[in-house]
DRENGUMAR-37783 format. One record per residue: residue in three letters; x, y, z of N, C-alpha, C in turn. Coordinates in steps of 0.05 Angstrom, whole numbers, plus 5000, padded with zeros to 4 digits. Layout:
N
ALAXYZXYZXYZ...
# end
This chain:
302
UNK165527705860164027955858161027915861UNK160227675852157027635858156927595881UNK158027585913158327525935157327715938UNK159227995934159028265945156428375935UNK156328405912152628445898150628405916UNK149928115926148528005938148328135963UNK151028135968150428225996149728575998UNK148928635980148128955981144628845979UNK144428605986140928565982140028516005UNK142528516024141328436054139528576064UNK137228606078135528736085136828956112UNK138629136104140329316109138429506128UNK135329556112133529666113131629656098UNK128929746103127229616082126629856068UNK127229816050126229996037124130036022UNK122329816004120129915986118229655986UNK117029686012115029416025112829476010UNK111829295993110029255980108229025995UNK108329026012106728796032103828936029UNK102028816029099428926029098528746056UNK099128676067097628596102100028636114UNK101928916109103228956138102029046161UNK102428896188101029046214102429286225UNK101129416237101529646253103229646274UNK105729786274107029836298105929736324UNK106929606338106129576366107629676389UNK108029896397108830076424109629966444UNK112629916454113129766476114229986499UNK115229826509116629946529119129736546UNK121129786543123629626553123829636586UNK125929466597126329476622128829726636UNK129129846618129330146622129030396615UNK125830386616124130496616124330756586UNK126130606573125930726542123830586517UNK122330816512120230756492121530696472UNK120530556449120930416422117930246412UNK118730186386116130146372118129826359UNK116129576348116729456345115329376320UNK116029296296113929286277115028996261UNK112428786256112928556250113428566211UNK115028546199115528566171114328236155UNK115128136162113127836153112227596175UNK110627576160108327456179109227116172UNK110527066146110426736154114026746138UNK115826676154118726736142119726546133UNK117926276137118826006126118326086093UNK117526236082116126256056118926336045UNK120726326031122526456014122026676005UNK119826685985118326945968116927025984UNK118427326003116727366010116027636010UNK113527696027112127966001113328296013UNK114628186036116128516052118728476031UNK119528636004122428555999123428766003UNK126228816004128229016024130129056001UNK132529266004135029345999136629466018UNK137629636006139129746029139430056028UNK137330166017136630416011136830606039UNK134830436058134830556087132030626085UNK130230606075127730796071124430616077UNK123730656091120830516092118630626085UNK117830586067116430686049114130496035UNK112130586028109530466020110030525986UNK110830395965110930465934108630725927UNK105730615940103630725930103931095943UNK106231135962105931365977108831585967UNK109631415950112031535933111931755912UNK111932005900112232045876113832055859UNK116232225884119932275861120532265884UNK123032075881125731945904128232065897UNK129732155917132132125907134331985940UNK135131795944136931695967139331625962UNK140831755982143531565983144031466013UNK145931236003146731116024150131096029UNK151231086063153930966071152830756079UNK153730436066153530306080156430166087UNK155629996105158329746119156529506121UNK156829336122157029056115159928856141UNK158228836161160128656180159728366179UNK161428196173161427876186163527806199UNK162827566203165927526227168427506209UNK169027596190171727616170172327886173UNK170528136167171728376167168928506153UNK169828786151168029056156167729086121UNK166329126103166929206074164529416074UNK165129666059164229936057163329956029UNK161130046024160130166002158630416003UNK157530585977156430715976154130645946UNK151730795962149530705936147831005939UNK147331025911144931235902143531155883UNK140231225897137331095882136631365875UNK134731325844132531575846130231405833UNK128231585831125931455816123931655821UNK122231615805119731835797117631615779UNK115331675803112531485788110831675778UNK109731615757107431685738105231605752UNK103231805767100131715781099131715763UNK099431785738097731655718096831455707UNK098731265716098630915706099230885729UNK097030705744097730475770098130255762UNK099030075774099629865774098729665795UNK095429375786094329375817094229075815UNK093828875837092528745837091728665831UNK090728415819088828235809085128345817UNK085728375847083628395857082228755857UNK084728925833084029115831086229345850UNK085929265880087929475901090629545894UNK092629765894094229895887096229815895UNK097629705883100329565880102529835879UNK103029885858105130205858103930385826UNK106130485824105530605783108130565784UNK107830625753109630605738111030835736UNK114830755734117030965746117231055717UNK118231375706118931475688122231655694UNK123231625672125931735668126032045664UNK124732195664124732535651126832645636UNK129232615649131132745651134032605661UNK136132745662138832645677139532725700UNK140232545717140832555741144532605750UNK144832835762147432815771148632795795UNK150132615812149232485838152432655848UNK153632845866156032885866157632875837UNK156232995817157733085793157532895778UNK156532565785156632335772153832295762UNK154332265736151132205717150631985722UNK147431955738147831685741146031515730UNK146331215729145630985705142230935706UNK141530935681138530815682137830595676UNK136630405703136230145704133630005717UNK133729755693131729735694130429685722UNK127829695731126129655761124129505770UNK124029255776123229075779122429055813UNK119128915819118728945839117928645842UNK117828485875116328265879114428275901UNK112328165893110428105907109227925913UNK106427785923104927645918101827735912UNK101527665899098327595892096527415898UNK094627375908092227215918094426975928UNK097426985935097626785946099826605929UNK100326755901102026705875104226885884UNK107226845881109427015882109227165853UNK110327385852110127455820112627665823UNK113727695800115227915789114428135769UNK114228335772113528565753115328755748UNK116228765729118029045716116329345709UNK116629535728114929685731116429895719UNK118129955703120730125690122830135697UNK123230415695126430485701127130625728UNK129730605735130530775759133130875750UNK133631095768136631185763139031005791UNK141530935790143030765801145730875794UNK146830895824149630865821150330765853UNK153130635847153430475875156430395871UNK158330475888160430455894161330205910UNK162429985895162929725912166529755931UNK167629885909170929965925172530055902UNK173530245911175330445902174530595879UNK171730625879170030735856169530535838UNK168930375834168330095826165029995830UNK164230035809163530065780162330305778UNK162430555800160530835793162631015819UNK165131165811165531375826164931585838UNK162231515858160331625874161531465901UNK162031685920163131585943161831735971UNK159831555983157731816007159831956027UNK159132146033159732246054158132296079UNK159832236108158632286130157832626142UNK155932606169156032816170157233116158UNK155233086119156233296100153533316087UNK155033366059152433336041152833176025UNK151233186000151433055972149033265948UNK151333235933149733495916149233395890UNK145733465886144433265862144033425844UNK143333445813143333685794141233395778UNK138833545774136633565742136633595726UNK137033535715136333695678133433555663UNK131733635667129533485642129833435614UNK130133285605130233305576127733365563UNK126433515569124633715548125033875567UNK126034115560125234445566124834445605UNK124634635609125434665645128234735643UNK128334895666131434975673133234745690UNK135634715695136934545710136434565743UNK135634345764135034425786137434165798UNK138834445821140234375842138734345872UNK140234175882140134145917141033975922UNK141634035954143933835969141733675984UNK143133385996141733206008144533216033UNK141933286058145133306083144733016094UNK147432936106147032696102148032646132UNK147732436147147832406184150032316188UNK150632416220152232196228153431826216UNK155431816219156331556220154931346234UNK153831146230152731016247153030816262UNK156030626279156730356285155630226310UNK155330006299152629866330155129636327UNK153329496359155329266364152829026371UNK153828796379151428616385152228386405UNK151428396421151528156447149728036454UNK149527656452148427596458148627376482UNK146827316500147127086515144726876514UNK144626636521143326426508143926256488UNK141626106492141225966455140425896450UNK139525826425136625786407136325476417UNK138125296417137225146433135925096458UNK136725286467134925256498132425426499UNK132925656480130425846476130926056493UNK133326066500132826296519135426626511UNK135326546485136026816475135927116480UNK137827256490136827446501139527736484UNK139328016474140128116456140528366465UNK143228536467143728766477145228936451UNK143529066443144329256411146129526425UNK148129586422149429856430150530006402UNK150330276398151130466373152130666393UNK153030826369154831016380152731286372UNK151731386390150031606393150731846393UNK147831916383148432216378146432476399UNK145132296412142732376437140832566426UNK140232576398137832656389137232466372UNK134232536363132532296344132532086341UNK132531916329132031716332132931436308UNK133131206316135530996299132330786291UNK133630636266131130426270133530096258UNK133329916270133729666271132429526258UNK132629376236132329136223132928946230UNK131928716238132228446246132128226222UNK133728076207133127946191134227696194UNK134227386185134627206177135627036163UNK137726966154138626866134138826476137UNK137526286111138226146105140725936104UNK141425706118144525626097144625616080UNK146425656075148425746044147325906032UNK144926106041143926356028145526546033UNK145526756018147527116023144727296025UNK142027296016140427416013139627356040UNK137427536056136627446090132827626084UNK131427446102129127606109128327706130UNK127827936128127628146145124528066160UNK124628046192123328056203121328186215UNK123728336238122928606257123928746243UNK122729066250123129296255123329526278UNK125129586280124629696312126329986312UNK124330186321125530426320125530616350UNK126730716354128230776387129130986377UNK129631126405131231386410134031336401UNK135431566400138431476382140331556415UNK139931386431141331356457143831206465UNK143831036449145930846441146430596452UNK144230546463143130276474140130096474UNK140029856477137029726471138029496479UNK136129356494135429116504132829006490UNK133528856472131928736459129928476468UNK127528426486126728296488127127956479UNK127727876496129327566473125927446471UNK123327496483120827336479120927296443UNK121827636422121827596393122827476381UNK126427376391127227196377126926886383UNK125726766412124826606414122726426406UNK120826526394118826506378119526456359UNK121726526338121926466306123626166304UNK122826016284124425816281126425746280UNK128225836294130525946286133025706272UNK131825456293132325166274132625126244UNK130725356230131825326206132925556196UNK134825636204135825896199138925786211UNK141025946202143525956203145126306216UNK144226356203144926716217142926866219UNK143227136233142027356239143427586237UNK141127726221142128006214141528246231UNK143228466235142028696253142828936236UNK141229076228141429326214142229556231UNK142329736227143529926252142630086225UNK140430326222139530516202139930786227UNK140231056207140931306216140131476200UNK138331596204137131786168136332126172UNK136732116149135632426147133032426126UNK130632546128129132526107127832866111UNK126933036083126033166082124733106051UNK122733356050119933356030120233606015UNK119733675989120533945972118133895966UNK117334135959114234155936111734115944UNK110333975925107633885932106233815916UNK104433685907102333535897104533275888UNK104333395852106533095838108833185836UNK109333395849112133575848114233555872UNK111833355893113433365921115933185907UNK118433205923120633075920121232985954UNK121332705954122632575977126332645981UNK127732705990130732575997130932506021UNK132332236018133232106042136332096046UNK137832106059141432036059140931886097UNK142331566093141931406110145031356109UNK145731416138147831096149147330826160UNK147430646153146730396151148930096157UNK148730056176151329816190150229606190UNK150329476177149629196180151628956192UNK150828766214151928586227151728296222UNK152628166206151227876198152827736221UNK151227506237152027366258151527076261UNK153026816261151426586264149926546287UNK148426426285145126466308146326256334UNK147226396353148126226374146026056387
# end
């Protein structure tokens, strides 16, 4: 069971990058002639601790740009043994009243508060504790920044009978515990998402080269996680990011995976993300929901 845990930490998607020297998107263009954006998630991957950390939420997001979350996820989980399915729901709500910064002072995130009960598809869901990692001047650190709400379906409703659904909804209910009325709304949730992965080359020779195919929906748009995994690690670090039209194809430049060490690395991860996101409210009242399909491909690095 700690196998399966773990592997809900794969960098599925990134969800709550606390990187403070992430770079900027860089705008490509493929050899057929479909636009995509390519975005570098860590800058030195030999580091273990490192400061882009991920889940599998689906969500890219800046902590400091958050106020109240609420996401769910379908995910799948492929290796060369077989397909295993879960479902997960996050919430959280930060207090701009208390930040939380840096040594050197700059804004790290705030601190998350509980208000109230959360009901995720009729299921109350668990409050746990929330822990973030980063680095500091160059120090790895851990900070427990409060609480979050959690529920997550490993199989057959096992340990939280919350189960996502595809192209539907998911319907969340509020209650504050001081005074306020009860607030409903649905989170619509996308398409199914399944990618496939072909490669030719090899890291030995350097000449790696990567053809991503999903099953499309010919509007909007998919984003790809590229990550890394260690031997005998289950946890992987996330690299690239790369977001494209939802066409159902990509030719992945092999110059990116040629470049990484790949010598010390054992597998490669490919995320396949599909999302819905919309915004309620406004000021400290805005509310984020996200509902993501999310396929992850773990592969040994040919």
């Amino acid at each position: 069971m700690k196998k399966i845990l773990t592997y809900l930490i794969i960098p599925a998607t990134v969800f709550l990058i606390v990187s403070c020297d992430k770079p900027a998107p860089t705008q490509l263009v493929d050899d057929t002639d479909n636009n995509y954006e390519v975005e570098l998630l860590n800058k030195n991957i030999d580091d273990q601790y490192f400061s882009s950390g991920s889940d599998t939420s689906g969500i890219t997001q800046d902590l400091t740009g958050i106020t109240n979350l609420v996401s769910v996820s379908g995910i799948k989980i492929t290796d060369k043994i077989r397909t295993r399915e879960f479902s997960l729901a996050q919430a959280m709500f930060f207090d701009k009243s208390k930040p939380i910064k840096y040594s050197d002072g700059r804004l790290l995130s705030y601190q998350t508060i509980t208000p109230g009960i959360i009901k995720i598809n009729g299921t109350e869901a668990n409050i746990v504790p929330y822990s973030i990692r980063f680095r500091d001047n160059g120090i790895p650190r851990d900070t427990l920044i409060g609480n979050k709400y959690l529920l997550y379906n490993l199989f057959g409703g096992w340990p939280d009978p919350f189960y996502y659904s595809y192209s539907s909804s998911v319907s969340c209910e509020f209650t504050p515990f001081i005074g306020g009325n009860t607030i409903d709304f649905n989170i619509f949730t996308p398409q199914e998402i399944t990618g496939t992965v072909t490669f030719t080359g090899s890291r030995q020779d350097k000449n790696l080269e990567v053809i991503l195919n999903w099953n499309s929906t010919g509007r909007g748009k998919v984003s790809v996680i590229i990550g890394l995994m260690r031997p005998n690690q289950l946890s992987s670090i996330p690299v690239y990011k790369i977001r494209t039209r939802d066409n159902g194809q990509l030719r992945f430049p092999g110059r990116y995976l040629n470049q990484l060490p790949l010598q010390n690395f054992e597998k490669i991860v490919f995320t396949f993300v599909r999302s819905n996101e919309a915004y309620y409210g406004s000021g400290n009242d805005v509310l984020l929901t996200s509902a993501q399909s999310i396929h992850s491909i773990v592969i040994e690095i040919p």
